[in-house]
N, C-alpha and C positions, 0 to 999 in steps of 0.2 A: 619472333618477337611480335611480329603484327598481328600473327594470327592470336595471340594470349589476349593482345590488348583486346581484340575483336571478338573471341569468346569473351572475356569478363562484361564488356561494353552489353555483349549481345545478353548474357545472364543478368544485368543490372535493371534491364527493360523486361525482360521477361518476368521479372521476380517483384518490381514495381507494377507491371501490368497486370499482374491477378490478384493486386492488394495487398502483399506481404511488407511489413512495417516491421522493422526494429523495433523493438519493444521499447516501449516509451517515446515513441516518436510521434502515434499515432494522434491527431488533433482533437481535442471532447469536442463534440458535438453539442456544448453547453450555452455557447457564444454569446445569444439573446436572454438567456435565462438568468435571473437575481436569486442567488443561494443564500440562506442563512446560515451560519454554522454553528451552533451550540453545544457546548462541551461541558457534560458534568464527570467530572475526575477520569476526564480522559487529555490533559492539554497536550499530550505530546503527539497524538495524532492529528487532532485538531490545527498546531501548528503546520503541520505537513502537507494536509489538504490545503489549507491557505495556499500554502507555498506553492502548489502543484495549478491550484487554478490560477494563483497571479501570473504564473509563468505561460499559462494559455489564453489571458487577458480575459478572462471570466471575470464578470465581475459579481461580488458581496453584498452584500443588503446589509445594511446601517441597522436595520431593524425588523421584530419578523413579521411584523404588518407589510412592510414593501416586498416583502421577496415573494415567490412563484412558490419557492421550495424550502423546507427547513431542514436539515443535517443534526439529528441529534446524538452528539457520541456521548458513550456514555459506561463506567466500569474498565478503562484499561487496564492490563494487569499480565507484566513480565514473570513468568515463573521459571524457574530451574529445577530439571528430576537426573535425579543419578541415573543412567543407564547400566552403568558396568562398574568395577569397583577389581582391585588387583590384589588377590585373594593371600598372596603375600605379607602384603602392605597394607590393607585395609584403605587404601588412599584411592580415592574413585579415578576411572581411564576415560571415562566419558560418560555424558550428561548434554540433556536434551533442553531445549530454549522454548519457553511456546509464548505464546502471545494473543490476548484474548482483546476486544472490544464490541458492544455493542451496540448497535444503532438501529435510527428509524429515520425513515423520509417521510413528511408530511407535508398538509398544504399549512399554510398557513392561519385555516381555521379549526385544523388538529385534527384533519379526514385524512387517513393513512395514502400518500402515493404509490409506496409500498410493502411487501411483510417485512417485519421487523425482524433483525437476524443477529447474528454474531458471526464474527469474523474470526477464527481462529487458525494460529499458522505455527505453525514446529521446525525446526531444525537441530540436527544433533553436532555436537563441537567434543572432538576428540581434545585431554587433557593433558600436557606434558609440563610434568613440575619441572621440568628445566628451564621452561622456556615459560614462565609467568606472565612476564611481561605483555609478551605476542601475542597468548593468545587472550589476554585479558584486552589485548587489541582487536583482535578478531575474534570477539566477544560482544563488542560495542559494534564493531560492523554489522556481525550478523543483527545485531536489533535493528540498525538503521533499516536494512534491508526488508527486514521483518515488517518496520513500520511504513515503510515505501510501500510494497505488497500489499498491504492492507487500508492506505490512502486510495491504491489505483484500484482496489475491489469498492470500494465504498465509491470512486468517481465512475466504475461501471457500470454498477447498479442505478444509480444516476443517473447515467446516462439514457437507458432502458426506460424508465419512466416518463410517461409523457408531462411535463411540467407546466405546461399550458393547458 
């Protein structure tokens, strides 16, 4: 028993001393920096980033004359493509989720920080007409997750850029 506790103890340190972080645990490097966030017919990601820098006490810019940095999302757009299809039944087996938005980081006098990019992320979701319900459940996760992913690429990229 002592020796387990004493390897995991001894693994916990070894695994924090060469910098390995759970994902999403890792702190933004944003701390001083005033972001703007501007969303054209993207709000649901836009929401997300909020939510991710309030939670790292980032703070916001009231407006984009006070901020360092501007965040402009822009075009979000969940699609659905049939992958497979049950040749039987003509009733699709599975189909593919992707997730598109665009942005750009600038200063606040519209000089790129920046390349401007698109973010794009796919997952595929197996279909069982029995079970509607579920996976119309694990349908809606997979997007959350979709849009998580693509909050923490957009707060990466961020990151990366010198803002001052």
């Amino acid at each position: 028993m002592k020796r387990t506790v004493a390897f995991i103890t001894a693994l916990v340190f070894l695994l924090s001393g060469c910098g390995f972080h759970l994902k999403g645990s890792r702190p933004l490097q944003l701390q001083n920096a005033k972001i703007f966030l501007k969303s054209n017919m993207a709000r649901a990601i836009t929401t997300e980033i909020q939510r991710q820098l309030e939670i790292h006490e980032i703070p916001l810019a009231a407006t984009p004359q006070e901020a360092e940095a501007i965040v402009t999302l822009n075009n979000e757009r969940f699609d659905r493509r049939v992958l497979s299809v049950d040749p039987r039944t003509g009733k699709w087996r599975e189909f593919e989720l992707s997730y598109e938005v665009d942005f750009a980081i600038d200063r606040p006098d519209g000089a790129p920080l920046a390349k401007r990019g698109t973010i794009q992320i796919s997952r595929d979701l197996a279909f069982d007409e029995t079970a509607v319900i579920s996976k119309f459940e694990e349908e809606n996760l997979l997007r959350g997750e979709m849009m998580k992913d693509a909050a923490e690429t957009v707060l990466r990229r961020l990151e990366r850029v010198k803002v001052r």
